[in-house]
N, C-alpha and C positions, 0 to 999 in steps of 0.2 A: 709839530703842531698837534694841542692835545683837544682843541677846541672844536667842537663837532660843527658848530655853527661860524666857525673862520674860511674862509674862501682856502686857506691853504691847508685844511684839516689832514689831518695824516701823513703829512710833507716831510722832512727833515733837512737842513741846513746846517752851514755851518756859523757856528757861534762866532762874534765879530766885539760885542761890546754890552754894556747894559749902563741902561741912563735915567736920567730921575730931571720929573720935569719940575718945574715950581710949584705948579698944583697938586702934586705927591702921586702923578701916573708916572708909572716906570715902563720903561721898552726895551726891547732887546732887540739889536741891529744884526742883523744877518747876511749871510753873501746869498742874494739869488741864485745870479749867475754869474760869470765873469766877472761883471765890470758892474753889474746890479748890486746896490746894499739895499736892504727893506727894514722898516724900522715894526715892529711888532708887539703890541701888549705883553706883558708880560704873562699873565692870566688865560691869553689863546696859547702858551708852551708848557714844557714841562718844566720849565723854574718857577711856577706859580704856585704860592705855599698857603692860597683860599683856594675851597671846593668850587668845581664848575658848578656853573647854575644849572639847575634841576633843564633846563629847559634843551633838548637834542634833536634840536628841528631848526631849517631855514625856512620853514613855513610859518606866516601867523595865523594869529586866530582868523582874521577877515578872509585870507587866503584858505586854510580848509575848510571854513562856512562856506564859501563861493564853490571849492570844490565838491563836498556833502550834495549841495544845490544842485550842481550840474549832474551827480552822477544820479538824484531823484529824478532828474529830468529827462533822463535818460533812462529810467526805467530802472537803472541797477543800483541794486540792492544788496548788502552786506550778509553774506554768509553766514549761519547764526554755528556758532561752537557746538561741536559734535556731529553738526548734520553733514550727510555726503550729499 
């Protein structure tokens, strides 16, 4: 899993199948575990031949606003570059 923002990021599995739905999304089947098969994006693996999206967070924007907020609220304030 090459997708920073997939629940299974950094994982590895073994390959099982790749399939192509009507709509033109393809997936790849995987053995979880045992008796588990998971069906997978193609684009959350390494057989994905478009760039991941710019984007390397499971945080949204409304989630780091609310956090920014809380930590104003809290008094703490962000380090400024170069200062000890």
């Amino acid at each position: 899993m090459v997708d920073p923002a997939h629940p299974l990021y950094g994982r590895r599995f073994p390959f099982i199948s790749l399939s192509h739905s009507p709509r033109g999304s393809r997936h790849v089947l995987v053995a979880y575990q045992k008796d588990i098969l998971v069906r997978i994006p193609v684009c959350a693996t390494s057989l994905c031949t478009e760039p991941l999206p710019l984007t390397n967070t499971k945080l949204s924007f409304d989630a780091v606003s609310e956090l920014l907020d809380l930590a104003r609220q809290l008094g703490i304030s962000p380090k400024k570059r170069g200062a000890l």
